[in-house]
Structures are given as C-alpha cells and as structure tokens.
DOZAGU-253699 format. One record per residue: residue number from 1; x, y negated, z negated of N, C-alpha, C in turn. Coordinates in steps of 0.2 Angstrom, whole numbers. Example, Ala and Ser with C-alpha at 12.3 -4.5 7.8 and 13.67 -1.06 7.14 Angstrom:
BEGIN
 seq neast nnorth   nup caeast canorth  caup ceast cnorth   cup
   1    66     28   -39     62      22   -39    66     16   -39
   2    64     11   -35     68       5   -36    64      0   -39
//
This chain:
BEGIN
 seq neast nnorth   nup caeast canorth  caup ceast cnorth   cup
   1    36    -73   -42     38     -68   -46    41    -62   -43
   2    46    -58   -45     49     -52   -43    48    -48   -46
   3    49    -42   -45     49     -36   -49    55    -31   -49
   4    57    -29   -51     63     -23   -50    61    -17   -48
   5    58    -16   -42     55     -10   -38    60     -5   -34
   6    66     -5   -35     72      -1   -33    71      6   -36
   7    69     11   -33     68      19   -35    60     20   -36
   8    58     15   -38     51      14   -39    46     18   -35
   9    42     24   -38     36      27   -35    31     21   -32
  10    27     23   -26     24      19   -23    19     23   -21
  11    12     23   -24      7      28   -22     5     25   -18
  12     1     26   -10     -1      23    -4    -7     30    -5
  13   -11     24    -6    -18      31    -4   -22     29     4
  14   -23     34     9    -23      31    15   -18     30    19
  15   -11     32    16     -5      33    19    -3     34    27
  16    -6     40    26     -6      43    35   -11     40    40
  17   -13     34    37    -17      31    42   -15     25    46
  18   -17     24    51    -13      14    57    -9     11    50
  19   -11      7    46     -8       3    42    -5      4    38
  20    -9     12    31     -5      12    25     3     17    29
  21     2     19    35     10      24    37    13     19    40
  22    11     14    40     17       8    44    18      4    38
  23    15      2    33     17       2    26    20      5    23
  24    22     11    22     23      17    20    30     18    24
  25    31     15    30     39      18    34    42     12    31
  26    39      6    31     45       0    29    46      0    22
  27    44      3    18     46       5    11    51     10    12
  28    50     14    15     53      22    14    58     19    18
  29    60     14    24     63      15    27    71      9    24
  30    69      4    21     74       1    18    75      6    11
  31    73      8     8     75      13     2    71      7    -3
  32    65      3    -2     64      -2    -7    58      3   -12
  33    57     10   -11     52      14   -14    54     19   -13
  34    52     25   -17     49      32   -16    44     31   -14
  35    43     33    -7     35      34    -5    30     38    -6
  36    26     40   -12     20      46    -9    13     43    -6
  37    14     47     0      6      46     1    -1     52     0
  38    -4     48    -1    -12      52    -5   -16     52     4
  39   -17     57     7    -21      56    12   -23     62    16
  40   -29     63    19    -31      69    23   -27     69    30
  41   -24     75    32    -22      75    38   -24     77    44
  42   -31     79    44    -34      82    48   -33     87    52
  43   -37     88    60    -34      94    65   -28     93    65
  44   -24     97    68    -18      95    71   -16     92    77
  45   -21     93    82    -21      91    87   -22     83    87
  46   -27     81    83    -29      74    83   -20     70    79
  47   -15     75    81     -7      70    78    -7     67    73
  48   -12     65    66    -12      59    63    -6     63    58
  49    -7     69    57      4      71    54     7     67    57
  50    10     65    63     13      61    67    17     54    63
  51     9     51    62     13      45    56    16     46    51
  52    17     50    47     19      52    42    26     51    40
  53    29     46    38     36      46    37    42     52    36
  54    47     52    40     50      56    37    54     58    30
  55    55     48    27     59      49    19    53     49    15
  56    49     53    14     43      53     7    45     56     2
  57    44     57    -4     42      58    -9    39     62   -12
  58    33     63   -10     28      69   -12    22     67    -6
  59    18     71    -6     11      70    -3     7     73    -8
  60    -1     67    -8     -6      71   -13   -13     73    -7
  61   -15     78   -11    -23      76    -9   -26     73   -13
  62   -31     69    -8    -36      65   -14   -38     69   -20
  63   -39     73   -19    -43      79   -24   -37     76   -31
  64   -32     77   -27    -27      77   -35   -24     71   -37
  65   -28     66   -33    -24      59   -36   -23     56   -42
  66   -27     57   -46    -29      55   -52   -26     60   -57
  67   -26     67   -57    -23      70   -60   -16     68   -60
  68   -14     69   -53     -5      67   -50    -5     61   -55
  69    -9     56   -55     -6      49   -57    -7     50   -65
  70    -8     53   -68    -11      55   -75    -4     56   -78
  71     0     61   -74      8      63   -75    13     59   -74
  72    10     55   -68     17      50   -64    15     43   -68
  73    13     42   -70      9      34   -70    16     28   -74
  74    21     33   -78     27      30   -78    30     26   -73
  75    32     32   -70     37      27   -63    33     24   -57
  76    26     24   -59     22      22   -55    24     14   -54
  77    25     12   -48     27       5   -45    20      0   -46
  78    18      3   -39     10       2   -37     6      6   -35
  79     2      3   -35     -3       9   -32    -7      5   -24
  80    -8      6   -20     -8       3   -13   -15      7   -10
  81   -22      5   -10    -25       8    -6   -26      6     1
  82   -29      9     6    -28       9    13   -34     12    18
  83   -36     19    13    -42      23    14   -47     17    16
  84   -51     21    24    -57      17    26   -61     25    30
  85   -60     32    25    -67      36    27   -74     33    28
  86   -79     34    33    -84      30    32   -86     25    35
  87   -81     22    38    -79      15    42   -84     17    49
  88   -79     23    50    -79      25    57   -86     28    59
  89   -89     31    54    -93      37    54  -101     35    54
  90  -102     30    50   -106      27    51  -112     30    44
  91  -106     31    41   -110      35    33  -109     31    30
  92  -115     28    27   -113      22    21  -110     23    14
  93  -116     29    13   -110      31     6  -104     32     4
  94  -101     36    12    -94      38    11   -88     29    12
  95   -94     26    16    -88      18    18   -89     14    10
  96   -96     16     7    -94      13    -1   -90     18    -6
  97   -87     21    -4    -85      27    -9   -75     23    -6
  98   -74     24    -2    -70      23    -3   -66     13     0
  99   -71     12     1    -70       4     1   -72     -1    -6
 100   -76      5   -13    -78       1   -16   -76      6   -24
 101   -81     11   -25    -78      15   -28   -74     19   -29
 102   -69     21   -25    -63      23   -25   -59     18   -29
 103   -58     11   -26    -55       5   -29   -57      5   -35
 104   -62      5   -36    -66       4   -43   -62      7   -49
 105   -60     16   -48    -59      20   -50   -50     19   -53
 106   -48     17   -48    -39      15   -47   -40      9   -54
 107   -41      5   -50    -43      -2   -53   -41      0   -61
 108   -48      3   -63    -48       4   -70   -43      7   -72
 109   -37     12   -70    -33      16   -71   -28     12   -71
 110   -27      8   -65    -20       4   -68   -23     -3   -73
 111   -27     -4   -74    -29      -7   -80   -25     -4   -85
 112   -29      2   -86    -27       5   -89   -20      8   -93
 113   -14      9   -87     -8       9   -87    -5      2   -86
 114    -6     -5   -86     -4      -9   -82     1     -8   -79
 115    -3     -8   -72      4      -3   -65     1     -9   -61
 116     3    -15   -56      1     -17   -51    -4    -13   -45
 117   -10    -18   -42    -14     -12   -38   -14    -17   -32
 118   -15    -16   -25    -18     -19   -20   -20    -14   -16
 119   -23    -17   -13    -29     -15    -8   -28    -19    -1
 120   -33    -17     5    -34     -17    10   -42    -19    13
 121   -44    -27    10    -50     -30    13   -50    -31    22
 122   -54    -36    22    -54     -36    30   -58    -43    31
 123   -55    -46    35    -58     -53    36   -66    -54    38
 124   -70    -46    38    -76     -48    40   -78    -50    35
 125   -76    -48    28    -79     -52    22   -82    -59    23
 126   -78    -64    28    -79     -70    28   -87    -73    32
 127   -90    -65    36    -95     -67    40   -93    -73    45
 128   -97    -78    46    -97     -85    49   -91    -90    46
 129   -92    -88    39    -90     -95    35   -80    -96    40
 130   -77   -100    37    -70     -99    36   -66    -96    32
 131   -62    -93    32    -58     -90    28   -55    -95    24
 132   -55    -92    17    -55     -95    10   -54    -91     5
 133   -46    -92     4    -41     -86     0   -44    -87    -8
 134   -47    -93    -9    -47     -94   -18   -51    -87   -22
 135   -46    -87   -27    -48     -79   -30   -54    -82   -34
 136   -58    -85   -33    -62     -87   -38   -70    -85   -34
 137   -73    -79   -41    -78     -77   -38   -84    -79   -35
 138   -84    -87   -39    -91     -90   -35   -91    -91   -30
 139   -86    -92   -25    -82     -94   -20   -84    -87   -14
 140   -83    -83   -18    -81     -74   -14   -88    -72   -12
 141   -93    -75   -19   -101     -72   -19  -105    -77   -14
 142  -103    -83   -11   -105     -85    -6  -103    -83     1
 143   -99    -78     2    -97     -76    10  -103    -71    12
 144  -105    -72    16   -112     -69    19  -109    -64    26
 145  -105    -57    26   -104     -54    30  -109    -49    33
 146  -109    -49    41   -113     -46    43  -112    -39    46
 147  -107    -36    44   -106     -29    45  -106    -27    38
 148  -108    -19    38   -109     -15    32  -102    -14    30
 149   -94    -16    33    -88     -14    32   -86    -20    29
 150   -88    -26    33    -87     -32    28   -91    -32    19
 151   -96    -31    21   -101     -31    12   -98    -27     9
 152   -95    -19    10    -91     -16     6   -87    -17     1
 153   -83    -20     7    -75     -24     3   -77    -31     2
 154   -83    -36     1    -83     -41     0   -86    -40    -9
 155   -89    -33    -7    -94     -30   -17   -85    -29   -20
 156   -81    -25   -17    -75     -22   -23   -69    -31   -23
 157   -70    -35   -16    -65     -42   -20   -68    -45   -25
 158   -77    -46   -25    -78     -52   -31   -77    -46   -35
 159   -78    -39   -38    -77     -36   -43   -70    -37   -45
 160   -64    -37   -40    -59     -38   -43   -58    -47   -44
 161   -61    -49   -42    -59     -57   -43   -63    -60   -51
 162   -69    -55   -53    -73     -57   -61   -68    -53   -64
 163   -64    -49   -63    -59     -44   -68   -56    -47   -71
 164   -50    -49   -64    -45     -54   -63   -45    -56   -71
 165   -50    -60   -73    -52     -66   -76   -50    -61   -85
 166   -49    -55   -86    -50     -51   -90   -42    -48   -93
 167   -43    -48  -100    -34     -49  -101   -34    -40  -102
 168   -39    -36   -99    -38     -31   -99   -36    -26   -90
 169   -36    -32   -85    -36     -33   -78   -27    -31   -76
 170   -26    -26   -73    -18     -26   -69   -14    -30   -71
 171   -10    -28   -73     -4     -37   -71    -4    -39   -66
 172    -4    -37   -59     -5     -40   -54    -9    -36   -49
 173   -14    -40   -46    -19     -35   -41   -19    -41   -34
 174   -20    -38   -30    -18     -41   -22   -25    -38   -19
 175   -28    -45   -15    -31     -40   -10   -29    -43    -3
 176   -28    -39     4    -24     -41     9   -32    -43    12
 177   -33    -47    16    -39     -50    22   -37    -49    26
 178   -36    -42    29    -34     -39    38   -40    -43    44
 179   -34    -46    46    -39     -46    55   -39    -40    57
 180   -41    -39    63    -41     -33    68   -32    -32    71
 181   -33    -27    66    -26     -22    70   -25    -17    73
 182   -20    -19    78    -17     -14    82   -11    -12    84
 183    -7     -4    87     -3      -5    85     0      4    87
 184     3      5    87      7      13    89     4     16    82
 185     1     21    84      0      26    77   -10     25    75
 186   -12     25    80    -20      26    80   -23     28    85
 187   -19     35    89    -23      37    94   -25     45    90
 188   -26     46    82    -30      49    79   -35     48    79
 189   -38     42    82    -44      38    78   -49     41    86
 190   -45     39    91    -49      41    97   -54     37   100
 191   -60     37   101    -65      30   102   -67     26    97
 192   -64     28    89    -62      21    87   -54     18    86
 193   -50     20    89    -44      17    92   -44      7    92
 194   -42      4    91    -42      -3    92   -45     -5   100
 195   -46     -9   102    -49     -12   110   -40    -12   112
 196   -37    -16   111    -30     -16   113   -28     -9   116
 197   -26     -3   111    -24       1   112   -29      5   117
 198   -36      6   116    -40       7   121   -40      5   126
 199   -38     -3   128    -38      -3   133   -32     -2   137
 200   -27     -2   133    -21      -1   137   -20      7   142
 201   -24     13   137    -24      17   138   -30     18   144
 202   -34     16   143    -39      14   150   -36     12   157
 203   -31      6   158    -27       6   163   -23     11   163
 204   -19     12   163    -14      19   160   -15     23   165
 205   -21     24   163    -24      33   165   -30     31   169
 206   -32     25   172    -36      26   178   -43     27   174
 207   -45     25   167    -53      27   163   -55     23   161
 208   -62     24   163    -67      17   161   -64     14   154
 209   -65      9   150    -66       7   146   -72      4   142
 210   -75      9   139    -80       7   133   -81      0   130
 211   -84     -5   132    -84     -13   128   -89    -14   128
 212   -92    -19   122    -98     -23   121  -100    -25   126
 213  -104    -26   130   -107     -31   136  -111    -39   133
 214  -105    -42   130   -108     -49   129  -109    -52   135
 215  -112    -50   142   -113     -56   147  -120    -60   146
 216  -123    -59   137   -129     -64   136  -124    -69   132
 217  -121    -66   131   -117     -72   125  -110    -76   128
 218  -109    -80   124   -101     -84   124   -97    -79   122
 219   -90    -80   128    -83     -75   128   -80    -73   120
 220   -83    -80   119    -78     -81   112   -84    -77   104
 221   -89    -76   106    -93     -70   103   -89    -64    98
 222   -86    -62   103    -81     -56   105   -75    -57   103
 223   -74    -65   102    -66     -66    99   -62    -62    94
 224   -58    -61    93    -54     -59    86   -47    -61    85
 225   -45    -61    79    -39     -61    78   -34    -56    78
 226   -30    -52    85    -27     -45    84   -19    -47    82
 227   -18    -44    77    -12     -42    73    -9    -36    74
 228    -2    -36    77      2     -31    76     1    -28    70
 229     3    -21    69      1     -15    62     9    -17    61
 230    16    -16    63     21     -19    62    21    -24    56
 231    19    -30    60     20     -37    56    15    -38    51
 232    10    -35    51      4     -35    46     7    -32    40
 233     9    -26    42     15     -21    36    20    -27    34
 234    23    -28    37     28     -33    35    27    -37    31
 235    21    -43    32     18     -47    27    15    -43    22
 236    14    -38    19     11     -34    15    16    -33     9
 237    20    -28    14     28     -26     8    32    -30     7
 238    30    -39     9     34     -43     7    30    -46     1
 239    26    -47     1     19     -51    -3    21    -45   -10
 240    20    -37    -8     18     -31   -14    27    -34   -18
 241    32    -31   -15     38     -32   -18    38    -37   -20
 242    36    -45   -18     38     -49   -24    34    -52   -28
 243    31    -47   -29     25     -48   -36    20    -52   -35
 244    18    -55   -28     12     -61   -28     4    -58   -31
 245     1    -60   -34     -7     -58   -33   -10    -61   -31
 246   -18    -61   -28    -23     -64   -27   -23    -63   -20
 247   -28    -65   -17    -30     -63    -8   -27    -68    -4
 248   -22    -64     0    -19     -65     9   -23    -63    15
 249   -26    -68    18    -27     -66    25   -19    -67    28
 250   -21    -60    33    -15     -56    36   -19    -54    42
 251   -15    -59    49    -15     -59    56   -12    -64    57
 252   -12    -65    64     -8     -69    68   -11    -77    69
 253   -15    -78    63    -17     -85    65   -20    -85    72
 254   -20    -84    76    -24     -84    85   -32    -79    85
 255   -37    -84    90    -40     -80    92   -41    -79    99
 256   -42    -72    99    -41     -70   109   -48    -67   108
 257   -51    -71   114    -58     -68   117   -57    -61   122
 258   -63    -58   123    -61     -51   127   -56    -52   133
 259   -59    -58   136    -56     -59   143   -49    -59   144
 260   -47    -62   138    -41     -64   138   -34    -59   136
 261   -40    -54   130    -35     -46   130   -35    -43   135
 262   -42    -42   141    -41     -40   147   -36    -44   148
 263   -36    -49   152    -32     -50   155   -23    -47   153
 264   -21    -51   149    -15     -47   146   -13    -41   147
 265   -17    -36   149    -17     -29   149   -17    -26   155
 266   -19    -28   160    -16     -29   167   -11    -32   167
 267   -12    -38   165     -4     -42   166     2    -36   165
 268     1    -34   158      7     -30   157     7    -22   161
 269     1    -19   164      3     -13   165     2    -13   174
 270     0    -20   175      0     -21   182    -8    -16   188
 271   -11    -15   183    -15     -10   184   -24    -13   180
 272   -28    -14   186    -36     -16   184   -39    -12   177
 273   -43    -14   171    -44     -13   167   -55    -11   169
 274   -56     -5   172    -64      -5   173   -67     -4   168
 275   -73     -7   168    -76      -9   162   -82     -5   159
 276   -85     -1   156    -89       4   156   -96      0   150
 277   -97     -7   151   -102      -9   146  -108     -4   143
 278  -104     -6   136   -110      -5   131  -114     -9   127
 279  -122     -8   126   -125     -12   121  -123    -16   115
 280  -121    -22   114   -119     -22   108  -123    -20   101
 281  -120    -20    95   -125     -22    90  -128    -30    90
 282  -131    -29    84   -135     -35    83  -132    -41    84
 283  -134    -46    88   -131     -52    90  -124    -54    84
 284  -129    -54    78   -125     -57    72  -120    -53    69
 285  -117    -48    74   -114     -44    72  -107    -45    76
 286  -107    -48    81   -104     -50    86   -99    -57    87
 287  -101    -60    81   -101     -67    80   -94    -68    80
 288   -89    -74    83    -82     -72    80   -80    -73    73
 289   -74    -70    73    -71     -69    64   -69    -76    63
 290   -68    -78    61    -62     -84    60   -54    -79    59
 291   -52    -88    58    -43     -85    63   -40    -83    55
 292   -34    -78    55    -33     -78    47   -29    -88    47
 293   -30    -88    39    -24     -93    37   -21    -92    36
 294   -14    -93    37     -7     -91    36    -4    -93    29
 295    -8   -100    26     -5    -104    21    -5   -102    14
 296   -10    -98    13     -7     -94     6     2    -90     5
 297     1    -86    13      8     -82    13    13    -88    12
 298    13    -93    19     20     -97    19    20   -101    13
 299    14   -101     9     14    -105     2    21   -101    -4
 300    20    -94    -3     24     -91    -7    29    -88    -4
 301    31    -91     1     40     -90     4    37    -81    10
 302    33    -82    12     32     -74    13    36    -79    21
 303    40    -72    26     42     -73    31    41    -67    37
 304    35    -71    40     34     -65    48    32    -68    53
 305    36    -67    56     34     -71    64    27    -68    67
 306    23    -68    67     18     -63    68    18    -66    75
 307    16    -58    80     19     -59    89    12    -63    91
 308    10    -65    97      5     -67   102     3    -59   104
 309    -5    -58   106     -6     -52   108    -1    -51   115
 310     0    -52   120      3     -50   125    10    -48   121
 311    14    -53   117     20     -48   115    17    -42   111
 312    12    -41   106     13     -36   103    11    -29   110
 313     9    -30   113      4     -25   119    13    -25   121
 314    15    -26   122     22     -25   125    25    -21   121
 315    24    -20   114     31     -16   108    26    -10   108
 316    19     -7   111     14      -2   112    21      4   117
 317    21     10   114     22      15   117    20     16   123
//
C-alpha cells in the first residue's frame, strides 16, 4: 500500500538523535516530507545540534508536542517515535516514560486523528527466543527479555499489537525491531556511544577501551547484530513511505562476536585496540541477540543492501 506523502509533515519525536536525524536527513533530503523534529538538544558541547538536518520544517520541544500536534494533526503524515531518555541513565521511570508511555500517549492521538504512527522497538524484546515478526499478541507476550530496555518496548508492542485488533487503532502502526546500531552522529552519547564507534575511537586516539570481560563465557555471548544507522534509516523510510504496518526487524541479518569487531577495527585503522575489561552484568544479560530476519522486509518489496561490519566501519568519519 502507498500513500501520497509528497509535502507531507513528518513528526520525528527523538529526531536529533543516532537514528530519528538519520531518518529525519533521508526524508528532508529527497523532498519525500517536511521534516519536524520534537527533541532535546542538550550542552552545546556534547554537538548533538550537529545531527540536525539542515532542510526542517519546524523544531518542537517535548513540552509542546501535543499541543503543536493539536493544530498540525491535518497535515500530519506520521508521527515517528525514536526518543530512548532513560535507556542510558539507568532510570526506569524515565526509560518507561518514553519507551512506553510517551507511545502510549501518541498512540491514542493518532487513533484518534487517524494519522499513521511507528516507533523504534529493539531486538532485545526477543530475549533468547528467535526473532518472530508475527503481530500477534500471544506470540509477543511469550518473548522473555532480559534487559529492562528490552521489557519496556516489549509492554508498549503487545499494547500495540491488542490494539492493532481495534477498529479504533491508527490506520497504520509499524514497530521497527532495531539491532544494535552504529554509525556517524552518536558521539553525543559519549560512554554510551556504540562498541563500534568506541572502539574505533579507542584506536584512533591511542585509549583504552571499556568492554565486558566475558573470558568466563563463549565469544559469541557478546555476539550482536551491528547495523549501519544509514541503511537502518533506509529500511525504515522505505517500509514508513509505502504504508506497510506490523513489526520489521531492521539489521543486517549477521552476527559478529566481539573478537571479530575488534578485529575489523584494527584491520581498518591499522592500529591495536587495548582493552580496559569490565564486569559484565548478569550472565543473562549477555546472552547473544538473534540475527534480525530480513523476510518480512524482502516480503514487501523493501530494498537495502545492508553493509557487513567492516564495510560499515569504513563509511565512520
């Protein structure tokens, strides 16, 4: 299904951050949206202004998104969440406030307007199991995540997958299944930066690197799925613009154990990456992700070459 989204306003709440301002430049940068992003910009110093596209539309602050959308909610295309306050900080309230009820709150607005909405889940929802796109809530309330960031977004998909089922539910609602991304535009983030970008900047500049110390565990413990923010964005604004709903895992189909992005990362900067072990969290914390599936996308004509890590560490700044 398509939609006629030529001129179309495009809220991006969490715009100025790794994903929604690389979502946010491929909109604004073909002319397929007016872009506005809802987002905090913090110090100055910490550059996160930096992502900020130059063709936008408007900027909100959270404070006035709901009123902003109260006026706008005509030309309103979509509405795109992306915000992950909380994540980082290790505040639960604040990572359920905006992985659960912030969506909550959207949700029911464009229910309410019927405006299209998607969001930004995360493949730890899947915990151990395998990744399993079916929007079917029985299904969703069996995945047993073991990080507080996976349960978050794993409470706000089955909410929206019992909704779903509701003839007062979005015309169309999307939830993306992010692997672990990396990618130019997240040295705001600082020690929570991606491993990739940390470690590239680690060689670089001659500085230990921070990592888990799994030498009790298997390499592959540590595995993940790393996805260019590029080609992530790509598969998103193709999926949003031609109207699909229902949940896409979005990566590159591969897992790379630590060893293997160490390695790579020498490889490419020609320079030792020193290691500065840390304690991990709790065993079951550590476990690897499963690899995204790619066959929901290719099932609806979606097209992204998604890179190998060593190429994407090559497009890094």
């Amino acid at each position: 299904m398509f939609m006629p989204l030529q001129g179309r306003k495009f809220v991006i709440v969490g715009g100025a951050g790794l994903i929604g301002s690389a979502v946010a430049r491929q909109l604004a940068e073909d002319g397929s949206a007016d872009v506005i992003i809802c987002d905090t910009i913090g110090p100055v110093c910490a550059e996160k202004w930096t992502c900020l596209p130059a063709n936008l539309y408007d900027i909100w602050t959270p404070q006035d998104l709901l009123p902003h959308l109260e006026r706008a909610w005509r030309d309103v295309g979509a509405i795109m969440l992306f915000a992950d306050a909380g994540h980082r900080q290790g505040d639960g309230d604040a990572l359920f406030e905006t992985a659960y009820h912030l969506p909550r709150r959207l949700w029911d607005f464009a229910a309410a307007k019927q405006r299209p909405i998607c969001w930004a889940s995360t493949s730890q929802v899947y915990g151990d199991r395998q990744s399993d796109g079916r929007a079917d809530p029985h299904v969703i309330a069996t995945f047993k995540p073991t990080t507080p960031f996976g349960r978050a977004k794993q409470a706000f998909d089955l909410f929206a997958a019992r909704q779903g089922y509701s003839p007062n539910a979005p015309p169309i609602s999307t939830g993306f299944r992010l692997s672990s991304v990396y990618g130019a535009g997240e040295d705001h983030k600082g020690d929570w930066a991606s491993l990739p970008t940390r470690a590239l900047n680690a060689a670089r500049n001659a500085n230990k690197l921070g990592i888990w110390d799994l030498s009790s565990l298997s390499d592959v413990a540590g595995a993940r799925d790393w996805v260019h923010v590029e080609d992530a964005a790509s598969a998103i604004v193709q999926v949003t613009l031609q109207g699909h709903g229902g949940f896409f895992d979005i990566g590159s189909g591969t897992l790379y154990a630590p060893s293997q992005l160490l390695c790579s990362v020498e490889a490419m900067t020609g320079k030792p990456v020193h290691i500065d072990p840390i304690a991990p969290p709790r065993a079951s914390q550590v476990s690897p992700l499963p690899a995204a599936d790619l066959s929901h996308l290719e099932a609806c004509g979606i097209k992204v070459a998604f890179c190998e890590l060593a190429a994407g560490l090559n497009r890094q700044p």
